[in-house]
SEPA-768477 format. One record per residue (C-alpha): residue in three letters; x negated, z negated, y. Coordinates in steps of 0.05 Angstrom, whole numbers, plus 5000, padded with zeros to 4 digits. Each point is the difference from the previous one (the first is absolute). Layout:
REM SEPA-768477
resn/c1/c3/c2
Ala/X/Z/Y .
...
END
This chain:
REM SEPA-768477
resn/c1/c3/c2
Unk/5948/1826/7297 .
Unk/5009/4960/5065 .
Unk/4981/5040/5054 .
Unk/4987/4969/5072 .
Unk/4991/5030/5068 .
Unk/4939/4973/5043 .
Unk/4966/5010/5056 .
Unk/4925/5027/4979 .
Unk/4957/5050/4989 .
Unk/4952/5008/4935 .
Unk/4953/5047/4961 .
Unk/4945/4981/4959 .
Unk/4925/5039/5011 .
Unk/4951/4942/4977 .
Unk/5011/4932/4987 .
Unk/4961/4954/5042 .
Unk/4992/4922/4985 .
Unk/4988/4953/5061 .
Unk/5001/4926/5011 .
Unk/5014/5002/5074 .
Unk/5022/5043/5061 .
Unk/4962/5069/5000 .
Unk/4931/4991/5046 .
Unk/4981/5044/5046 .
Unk/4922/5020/4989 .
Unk/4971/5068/4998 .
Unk/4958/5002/4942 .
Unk/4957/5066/5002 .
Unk/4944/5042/4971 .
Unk/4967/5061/5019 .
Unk/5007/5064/4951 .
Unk/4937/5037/5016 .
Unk/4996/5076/4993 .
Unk/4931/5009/5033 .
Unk/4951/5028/4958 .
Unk/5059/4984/4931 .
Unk/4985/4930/5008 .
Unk/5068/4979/4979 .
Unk/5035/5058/4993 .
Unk/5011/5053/4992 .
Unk/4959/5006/4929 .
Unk/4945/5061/4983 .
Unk/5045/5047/4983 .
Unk/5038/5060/5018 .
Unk/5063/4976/4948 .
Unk/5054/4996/5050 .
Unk/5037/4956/4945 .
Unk/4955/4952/4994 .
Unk/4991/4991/5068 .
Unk/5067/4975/5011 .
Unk/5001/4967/4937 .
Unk/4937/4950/5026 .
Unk/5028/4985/5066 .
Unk/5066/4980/4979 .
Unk/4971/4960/4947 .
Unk/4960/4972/5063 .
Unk/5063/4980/5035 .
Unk/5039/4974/4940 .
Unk/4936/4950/4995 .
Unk/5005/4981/5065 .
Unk/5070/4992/4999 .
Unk/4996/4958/4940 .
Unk/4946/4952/5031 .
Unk/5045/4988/5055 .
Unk/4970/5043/5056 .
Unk/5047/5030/5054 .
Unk/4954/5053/5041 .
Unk/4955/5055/4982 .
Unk/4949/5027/5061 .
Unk/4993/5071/4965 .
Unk/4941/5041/5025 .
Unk/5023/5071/5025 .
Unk/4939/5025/5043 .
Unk/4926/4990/4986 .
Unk/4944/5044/5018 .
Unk/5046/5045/5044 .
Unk/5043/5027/4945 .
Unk/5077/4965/4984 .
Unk/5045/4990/4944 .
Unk/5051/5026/5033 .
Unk/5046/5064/5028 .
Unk/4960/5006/5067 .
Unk/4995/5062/5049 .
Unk/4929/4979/5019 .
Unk/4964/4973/4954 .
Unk/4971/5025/4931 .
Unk/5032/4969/4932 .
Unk/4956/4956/4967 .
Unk/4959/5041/4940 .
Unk/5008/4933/4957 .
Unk/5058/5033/4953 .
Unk/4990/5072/4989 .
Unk/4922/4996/5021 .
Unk/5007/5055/5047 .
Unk/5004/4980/5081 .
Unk/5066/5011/5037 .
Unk/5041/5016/4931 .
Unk/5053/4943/4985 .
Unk/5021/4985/4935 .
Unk/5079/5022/4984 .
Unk/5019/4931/5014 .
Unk/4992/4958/5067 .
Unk/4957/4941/4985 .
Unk/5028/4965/5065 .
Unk/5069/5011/4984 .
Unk/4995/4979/4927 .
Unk/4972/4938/5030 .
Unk/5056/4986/5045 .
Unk/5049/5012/4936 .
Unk/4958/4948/4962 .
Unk/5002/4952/5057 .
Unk/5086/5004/4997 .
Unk/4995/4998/4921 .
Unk/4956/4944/4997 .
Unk/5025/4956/5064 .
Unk/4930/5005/5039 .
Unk/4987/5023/5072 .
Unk/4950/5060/5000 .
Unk/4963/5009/5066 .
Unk/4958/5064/5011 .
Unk/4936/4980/5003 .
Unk/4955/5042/5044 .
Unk/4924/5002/5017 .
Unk/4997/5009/5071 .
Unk/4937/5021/5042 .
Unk/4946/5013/4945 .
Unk/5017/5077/4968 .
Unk/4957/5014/4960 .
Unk/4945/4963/4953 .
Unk/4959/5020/4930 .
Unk/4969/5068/4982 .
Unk/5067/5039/4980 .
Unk/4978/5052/5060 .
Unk/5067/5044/4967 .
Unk/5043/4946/5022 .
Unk/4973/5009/5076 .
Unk/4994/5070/5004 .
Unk/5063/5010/4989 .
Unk/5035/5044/5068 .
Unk/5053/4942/5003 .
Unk/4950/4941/4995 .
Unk/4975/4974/5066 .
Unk/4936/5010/4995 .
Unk/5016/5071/4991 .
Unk/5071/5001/5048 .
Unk/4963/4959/5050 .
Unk/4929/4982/4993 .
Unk/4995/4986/5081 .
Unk/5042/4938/4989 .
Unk/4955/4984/4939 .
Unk/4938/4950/5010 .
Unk/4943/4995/4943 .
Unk/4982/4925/4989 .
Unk/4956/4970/4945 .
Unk/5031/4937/4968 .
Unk/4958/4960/4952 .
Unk/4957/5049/4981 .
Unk/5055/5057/4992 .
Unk/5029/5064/5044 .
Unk/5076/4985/5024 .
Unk/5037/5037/5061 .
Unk/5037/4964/5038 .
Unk/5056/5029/5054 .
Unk/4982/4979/5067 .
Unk/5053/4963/5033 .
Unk/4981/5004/5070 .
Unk/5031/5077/4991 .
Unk/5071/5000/5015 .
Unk/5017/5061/4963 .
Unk/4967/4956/4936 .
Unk/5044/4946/5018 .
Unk/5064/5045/4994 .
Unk/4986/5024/4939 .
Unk/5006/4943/4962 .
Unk/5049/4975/5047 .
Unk/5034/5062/4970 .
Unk/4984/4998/4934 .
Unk/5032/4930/4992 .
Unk/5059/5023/5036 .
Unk/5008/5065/4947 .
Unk/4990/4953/4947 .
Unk/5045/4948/5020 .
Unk/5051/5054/5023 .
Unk/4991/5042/4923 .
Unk/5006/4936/4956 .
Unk/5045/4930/4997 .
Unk/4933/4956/4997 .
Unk/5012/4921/5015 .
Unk/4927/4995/5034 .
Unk/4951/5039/5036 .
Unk/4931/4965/4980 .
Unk/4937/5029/5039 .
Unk/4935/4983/4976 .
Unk/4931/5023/5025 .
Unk/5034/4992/5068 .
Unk/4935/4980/5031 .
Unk/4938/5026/5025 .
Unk/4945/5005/4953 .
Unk/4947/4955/5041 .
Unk/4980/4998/5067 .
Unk/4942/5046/5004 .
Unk/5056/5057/4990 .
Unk/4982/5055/5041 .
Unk/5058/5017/5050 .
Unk/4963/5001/5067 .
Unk/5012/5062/5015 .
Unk/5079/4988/4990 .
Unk/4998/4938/5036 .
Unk/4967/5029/5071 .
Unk/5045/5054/4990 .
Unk/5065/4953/5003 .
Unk/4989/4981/5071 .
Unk/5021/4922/4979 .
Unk/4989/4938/5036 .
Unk/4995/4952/4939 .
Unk/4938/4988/4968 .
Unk/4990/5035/4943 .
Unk/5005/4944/4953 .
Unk/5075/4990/5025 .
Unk/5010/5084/5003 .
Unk/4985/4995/4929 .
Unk/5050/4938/4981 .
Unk/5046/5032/5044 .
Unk/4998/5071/4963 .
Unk/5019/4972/4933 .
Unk/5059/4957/5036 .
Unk/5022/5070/5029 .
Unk/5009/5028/4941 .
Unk/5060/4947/4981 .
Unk/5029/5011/5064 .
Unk/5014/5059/4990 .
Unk/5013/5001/4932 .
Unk/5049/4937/5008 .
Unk/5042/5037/5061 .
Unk/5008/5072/4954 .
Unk/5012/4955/4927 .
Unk/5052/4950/5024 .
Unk/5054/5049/5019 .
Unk/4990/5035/4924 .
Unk/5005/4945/4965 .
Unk/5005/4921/5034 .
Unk/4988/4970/4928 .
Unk/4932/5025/4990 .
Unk/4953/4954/4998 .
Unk/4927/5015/5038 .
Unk/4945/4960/4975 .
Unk/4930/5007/4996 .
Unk/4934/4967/4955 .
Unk/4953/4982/5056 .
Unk/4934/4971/4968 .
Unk/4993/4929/4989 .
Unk/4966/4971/5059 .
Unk/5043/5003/5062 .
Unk/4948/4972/5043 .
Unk/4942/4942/4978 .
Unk/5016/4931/4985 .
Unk/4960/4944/4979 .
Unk/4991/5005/4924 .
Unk/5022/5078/4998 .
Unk/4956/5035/5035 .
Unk/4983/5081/4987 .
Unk/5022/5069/5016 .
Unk/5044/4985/5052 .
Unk/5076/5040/5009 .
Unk/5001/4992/5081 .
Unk/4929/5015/5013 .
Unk/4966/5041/4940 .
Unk/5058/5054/4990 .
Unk/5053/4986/5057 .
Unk/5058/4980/4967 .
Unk/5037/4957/5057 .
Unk/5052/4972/4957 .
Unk/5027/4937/5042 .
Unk/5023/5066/5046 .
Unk/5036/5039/4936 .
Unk/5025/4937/4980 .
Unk/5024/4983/5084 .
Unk/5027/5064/5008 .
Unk/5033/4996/4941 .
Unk/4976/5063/4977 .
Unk/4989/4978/4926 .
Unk/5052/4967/4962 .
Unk/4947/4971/4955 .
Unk/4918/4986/4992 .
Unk/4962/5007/4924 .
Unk/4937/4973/5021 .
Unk/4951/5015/4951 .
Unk/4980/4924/4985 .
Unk/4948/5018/4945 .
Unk/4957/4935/4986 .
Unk/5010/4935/4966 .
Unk/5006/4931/5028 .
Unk/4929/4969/4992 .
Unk/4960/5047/5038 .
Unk/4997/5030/5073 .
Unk/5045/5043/5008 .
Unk/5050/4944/4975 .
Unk/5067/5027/4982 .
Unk/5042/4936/5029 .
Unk/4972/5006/5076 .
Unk/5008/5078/4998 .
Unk/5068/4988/4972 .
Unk/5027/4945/5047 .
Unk/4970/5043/5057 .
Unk/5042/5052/4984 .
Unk/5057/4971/4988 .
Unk/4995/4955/5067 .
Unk/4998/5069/5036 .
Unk/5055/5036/4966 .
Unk/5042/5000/5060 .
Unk/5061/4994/4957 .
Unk/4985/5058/4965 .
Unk/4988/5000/4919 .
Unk/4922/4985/4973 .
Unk/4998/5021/4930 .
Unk/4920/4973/4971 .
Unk/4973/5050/4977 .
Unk/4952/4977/4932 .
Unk/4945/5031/4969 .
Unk/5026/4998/4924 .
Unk/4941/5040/4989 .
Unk/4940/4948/5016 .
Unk/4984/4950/4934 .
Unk/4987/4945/5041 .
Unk/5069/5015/5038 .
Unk/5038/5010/4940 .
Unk/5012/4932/4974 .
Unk/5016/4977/5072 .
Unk/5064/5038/5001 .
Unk/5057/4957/4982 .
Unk/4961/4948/5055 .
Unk/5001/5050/5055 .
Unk/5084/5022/4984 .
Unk/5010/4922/5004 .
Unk/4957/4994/5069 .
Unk/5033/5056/5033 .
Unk/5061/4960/4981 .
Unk/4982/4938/5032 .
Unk/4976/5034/5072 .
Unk/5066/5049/5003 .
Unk/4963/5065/4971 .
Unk/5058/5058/4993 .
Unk/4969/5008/4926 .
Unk/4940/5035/4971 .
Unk/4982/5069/4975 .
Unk/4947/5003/4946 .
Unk/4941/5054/5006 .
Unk/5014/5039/4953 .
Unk/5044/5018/4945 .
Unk/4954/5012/4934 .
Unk/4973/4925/5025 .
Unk/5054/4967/4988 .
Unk/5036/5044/4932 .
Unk/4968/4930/4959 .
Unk/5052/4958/4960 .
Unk/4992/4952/5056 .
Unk/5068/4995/5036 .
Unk/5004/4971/5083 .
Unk/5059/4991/4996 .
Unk/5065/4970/4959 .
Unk/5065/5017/5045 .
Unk/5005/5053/5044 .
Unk/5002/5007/5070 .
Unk/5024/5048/5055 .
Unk/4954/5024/5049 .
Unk/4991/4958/5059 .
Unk/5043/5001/5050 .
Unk/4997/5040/5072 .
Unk/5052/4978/5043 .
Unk/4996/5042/5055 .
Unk/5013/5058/4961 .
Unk/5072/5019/4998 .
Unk/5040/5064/4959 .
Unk/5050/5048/5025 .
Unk/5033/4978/4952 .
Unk/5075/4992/5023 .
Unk/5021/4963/4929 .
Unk/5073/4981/5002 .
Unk/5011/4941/4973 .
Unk/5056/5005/4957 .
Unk/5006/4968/4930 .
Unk/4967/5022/4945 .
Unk/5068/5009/4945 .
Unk/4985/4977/4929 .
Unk/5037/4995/4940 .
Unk/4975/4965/4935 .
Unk/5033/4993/4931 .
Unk/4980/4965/4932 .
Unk/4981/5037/4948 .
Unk/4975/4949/4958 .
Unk/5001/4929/4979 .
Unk/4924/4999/5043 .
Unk/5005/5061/5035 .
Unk/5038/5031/5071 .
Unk/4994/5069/5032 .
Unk/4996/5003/5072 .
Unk/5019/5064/5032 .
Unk/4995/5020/5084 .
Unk/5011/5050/5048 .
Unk/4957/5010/5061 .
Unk/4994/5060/5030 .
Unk/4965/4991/5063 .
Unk/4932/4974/4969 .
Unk/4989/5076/4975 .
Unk/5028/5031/5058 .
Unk/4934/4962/5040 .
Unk/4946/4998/4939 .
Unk/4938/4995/5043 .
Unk/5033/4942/5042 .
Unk/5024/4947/4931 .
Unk/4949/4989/4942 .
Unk/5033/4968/4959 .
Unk/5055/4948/4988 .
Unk/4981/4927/4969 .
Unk/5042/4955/4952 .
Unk/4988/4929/5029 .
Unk/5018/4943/4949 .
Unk/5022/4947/5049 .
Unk/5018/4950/4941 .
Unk/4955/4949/5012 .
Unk/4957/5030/5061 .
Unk/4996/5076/5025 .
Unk/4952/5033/4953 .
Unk/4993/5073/4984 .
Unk/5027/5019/4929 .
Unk/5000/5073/5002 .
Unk/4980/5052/5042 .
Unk/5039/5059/5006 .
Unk/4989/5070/5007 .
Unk/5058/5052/5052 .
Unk/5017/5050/4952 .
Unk/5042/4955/4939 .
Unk/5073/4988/5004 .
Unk/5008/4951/4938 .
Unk/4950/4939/4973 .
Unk/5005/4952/4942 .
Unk/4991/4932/5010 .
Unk/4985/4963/4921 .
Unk/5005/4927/4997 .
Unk/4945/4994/4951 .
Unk/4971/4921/5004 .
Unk/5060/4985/5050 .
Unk/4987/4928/5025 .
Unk/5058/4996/5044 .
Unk/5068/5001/4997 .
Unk/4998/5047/5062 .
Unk/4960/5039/5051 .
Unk/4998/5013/5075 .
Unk/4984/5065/5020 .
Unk/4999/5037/5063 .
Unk/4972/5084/5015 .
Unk/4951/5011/5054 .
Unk/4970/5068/5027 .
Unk/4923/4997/5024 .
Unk/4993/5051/5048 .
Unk/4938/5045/5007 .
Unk/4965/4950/5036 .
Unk/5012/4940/4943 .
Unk/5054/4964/5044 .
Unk/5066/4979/4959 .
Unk/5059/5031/5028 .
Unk/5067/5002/4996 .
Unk/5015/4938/4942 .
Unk/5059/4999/4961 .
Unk/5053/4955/4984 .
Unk/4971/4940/4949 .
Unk/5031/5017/4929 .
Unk/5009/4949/4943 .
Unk/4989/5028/4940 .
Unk/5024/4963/4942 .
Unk/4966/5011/4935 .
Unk/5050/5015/4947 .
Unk/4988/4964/4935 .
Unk/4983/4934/5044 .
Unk/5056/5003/5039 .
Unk/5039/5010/4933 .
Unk/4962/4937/4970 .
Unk/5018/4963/5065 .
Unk/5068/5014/4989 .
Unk/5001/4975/4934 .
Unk/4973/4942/5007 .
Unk/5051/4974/5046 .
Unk/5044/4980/4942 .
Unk/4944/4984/4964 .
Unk/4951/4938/5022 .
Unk/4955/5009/4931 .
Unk/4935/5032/5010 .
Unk/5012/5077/4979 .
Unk/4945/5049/4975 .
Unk/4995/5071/5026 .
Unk/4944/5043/4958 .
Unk/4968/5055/5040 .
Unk/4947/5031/4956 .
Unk/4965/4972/4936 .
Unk/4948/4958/5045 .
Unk/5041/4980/5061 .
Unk/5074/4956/5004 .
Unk/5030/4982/5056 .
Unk/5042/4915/4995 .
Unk/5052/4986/5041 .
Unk/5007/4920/5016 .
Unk/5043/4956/5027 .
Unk/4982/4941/5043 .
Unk/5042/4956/5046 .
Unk/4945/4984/5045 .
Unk/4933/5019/5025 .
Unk/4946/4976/4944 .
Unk/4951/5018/4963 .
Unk/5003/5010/4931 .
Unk/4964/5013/4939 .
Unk/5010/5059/4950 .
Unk/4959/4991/4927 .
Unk/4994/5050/4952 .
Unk/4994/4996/4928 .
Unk/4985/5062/4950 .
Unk/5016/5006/4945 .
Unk/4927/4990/4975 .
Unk/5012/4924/5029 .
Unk/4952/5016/5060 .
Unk/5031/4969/5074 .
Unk/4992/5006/5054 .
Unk/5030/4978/5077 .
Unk/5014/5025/5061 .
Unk/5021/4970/5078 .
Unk/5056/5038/5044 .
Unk/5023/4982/5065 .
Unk/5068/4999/4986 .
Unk/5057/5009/5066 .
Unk/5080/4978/4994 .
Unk/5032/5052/4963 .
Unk/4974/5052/4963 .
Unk/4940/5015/4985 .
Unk/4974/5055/4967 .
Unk/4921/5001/4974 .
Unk/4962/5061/4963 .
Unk/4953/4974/4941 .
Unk/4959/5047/4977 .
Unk/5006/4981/4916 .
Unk/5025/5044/4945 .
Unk/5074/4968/4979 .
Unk/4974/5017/4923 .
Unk/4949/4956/4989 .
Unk/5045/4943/5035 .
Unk/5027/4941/4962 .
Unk/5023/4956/5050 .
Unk/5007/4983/5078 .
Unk/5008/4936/5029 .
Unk/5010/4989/5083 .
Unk/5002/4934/5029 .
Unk/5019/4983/5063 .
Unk/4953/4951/5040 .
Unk/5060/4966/5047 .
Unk/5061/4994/4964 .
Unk/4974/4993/4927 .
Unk/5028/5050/4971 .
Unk/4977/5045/4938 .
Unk/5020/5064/4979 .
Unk/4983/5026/4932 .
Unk/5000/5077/4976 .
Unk/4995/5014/4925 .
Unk/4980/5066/4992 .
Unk/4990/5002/4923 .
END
């Protein structure tokens, strides 16, 4: 066996077809735990809980999603190892008692198996809703921990609490509680939803005269939310500089003509033009849940957004859920398209498990520009040798240390097939050291290739050297037919052979078939100077003859096969 030495680095995890350079589009959907809604299902089978939420990812992997907003706190209690806060009851039934597993965790592994971001997805300001009065009386649960902080407020109909954040001590505890969680666990996101005041007849008087402020209270309000980022931005970025902070402010940032309703700015004091100014959020899900015929009209609430995005990344959010929304989806990804949208996330998971698929290629997540890595990659060469093994087949085997000495920093490496254009033929997974490339339908006599890494943040880093592999039985066919200007016949299975032809200029030129039940039929190549080499996909067998003639210089080839 010929063995060469090469500059590249390969391992194969999944293999990916493309037509074009890999787009950059964050393509989400929210996996809601509230009440079971997606997940986790009605039972206390530890087993099958994991078994249904990686089946969940694998789906969404396979439909060509890249980010998962996974719900970790609703109604006060978490899905995670917290100091302060109660474990959710929703997997042993019993309040504060985890399962032996961490459903956050497992998550984040699925996220790293599967190729998807997995942002922790946390319900903000409302603590508690529903009649599950174990849930609340509970010593760590706030209404029990700190029911001075705690504001009763009827919401359609129904009892909720709400924290009050006009009390700076309510403020710093979920300042803190995204800091432990961000600190404990190697999320991609924070996502905080229900980061909003209920309405404005919330009743925080009291707190208000008591802050000694000179804004009016519609602007203390605004400006106690926006707080809360501050200070959770300054204590986060240190930890970690790749986390992204977003948030999923409702879907009305302030009244237009034609979308008109419950208003972000003025109904529950979400100043986003500041977040998004202040660059306190790397990214906006506004929760874009109508259609495009009638007031609220998705197109003017989504252009408005995106207008204001102050640089920063609008993902649409899109009520998957709604039957007069539904068949409006594949519309609304191509809008947010056209206006410069970041991507969508879909509302919610069990909406869209359907055979209908969004998408046919994948995508990274959109990109963020001003975030950067301590990452301190060298950029040496990636060292590759490859060898035949076959008449169709090469090994391709690596060394690259550094990409496990920084795992959290390097996702993944990339085979880019640079023959005709960059395209993505494989992705690759960190841990391999070996990978088999089979020539199955080759319809080249060779390929470009060139390694890339994508670092935790989806940027390509650190390329290789471009490699040209030769496949082995065409190069061998080449080689032959150098002495040999006669069309010659290579069979590669019983359906599928693969002609090599001769022609001394560039012409067309027609190949007819005959079988050997006397039935014909013809086919047009583009032929170059040279050697050509076309794949007809025709079992040899049941062959009688072949005849190719040659448009320019009159020439005709016959092959008797019987």
């Amino acid at each position: 066996m010929n063995k060469f030495k090469l500059l590249l680095v390969l391992n194969i995890f999944i293999y990916v077809n493309i037509i074009s350079q890999i787009p950059r589009e964050t393509r989400a959907v929210w996996i809601t735990t509230n009440l079971k809604l997606d997940w986790p299902p009605n039972t206390t089978d530890e087993d099958f809980q994991k078994k249904t939420l990686r089946d969940k990812f694998k789906t969404l992997k396979e439909k060509n999603f890249n980010t998962v907003y996974f719900q970790v706190r609703s109604n006060g209690t978490v899905m995670f190892k917290s100091d302060t806060e109660p474990f959710s009851p929703y997997f042993t039934g019993i309040v504060d008692k985890a399962p032996s597993y961490d459903p956050l965790q497992y998550a984040i592994d699925l996220g790293k198996e599967f190729n998807l971001e997995v942002h922790a997805w946390i319900n903000m300001v409302r603590c508690f809703t529903g009649n599950d009065e174990k849930i609340a009386k509970n010593p760590k649960h706030l209404r029990s921990s700190h029911p001075n902080w705690v504001q009763k407020y009827t919401e359609n109909g129904n009892t909720t609490y709400w924290l009050n954040p006009g009390i700076e001590e309510a403020q710093n505890y979920l300042v803190d509680l995204m800091v432990e969680l961000s600190s404990k666990y190697d999320v991609d996101g924070i996502h905080l939803d229900f980061f909003r005041y209920p309405g404005t007849d919330f009743n925080d008087d009291k707190v208000f005269k008591s802050s000694k402020t000179n804004l009016a209270k519609d602007d203390w309000r605004r400006n106690n939310l926006t707080n809360i980022l501050r200070k959770f931005k300054d204590k986060a970025k240190p930890l970690n500089p790749s986390l992204k902070i977003g948030a999923t402010p409702i879907g009305i940032r302030k009244n237009l003509k034609g979308a008109t309703g419950w208003e972000g700015f003025s109904s529950v004091y979400q100043d986003t033009e500041t977040w998004l100014k202040e660059e306190l959020v790397d990214y906006l899900v506004p929760q874009i849940y109508w259609g495009f015929d009638k007031n609220p009209k998705f197109d003017i609430l989504a252009k408005d957004w995106v207008d204001k995005s102050y640089n920063r990344n609008i993902i649409l959010g899109l009520a998957a859920y709604k039957e007069n929304v539904y068949p409006q989806l594949n519309k609304m990804i191509e809008y947010g398209r056209q206006i410069g949208a970041a991507g969508v996330s879909f509302f919610r998971f069990d909406h869209i498990d359907t055979k209908d698929k969004f998408y046919t290629d994948i995508a990274f997540p959109a990109n963020m520009p001003w975030k950067v890595l301590n990452n301190n990659e060298p950029s040496e060469n990636l060292i590759c040798d490859f060898e035949e093994i076959s008449p169709n087949e090469v090994i391709l085997s690596w060394d690259n240390n550094h990409a496990l000495k920084v795992p959290n920093q390097i996702r993944f490496y990339v085979l880019y097939d640079n023959t005709d254009k960059k395209s993505i033929a494989r992705i690759i997974s960190l841990d391999k050291r070996q990978a088999k490339l089979k020539f199955s339908n080759p319809n080249k006599l060779a390929y470009n290739y060139n390694i890339g890494k994508i670092d935790r943040l989806w940027n390509e880093v650190n390329f290789s050297n471009p490699v040209l592999v030769k496949v082995p039985v065409l190069q061998k066919l080449k080689d032959d037919s150098q002495t040999n200007i006669h069309p010659i016949i290579i069979k590669q299975n019983d359906d599928e052979f693969l002609l090599s032809v001769h022609s001394y200029e560039n012409q067309k030129a027609k190949v007819g078939i005959l079988t050997k039940e006397n039935t014909y039929k013809e086919l047009e190549f583009d032929f170059s100077i040279g050697q050509n080499i076309i794949k007809l996909d025709e079992n040899l067998k049941l062959i009688q003859s072949m005849k190719i003639n040659f448009s320019n210089d009159n020439r005709e080839e016959v092959i008797n096969l019987i």
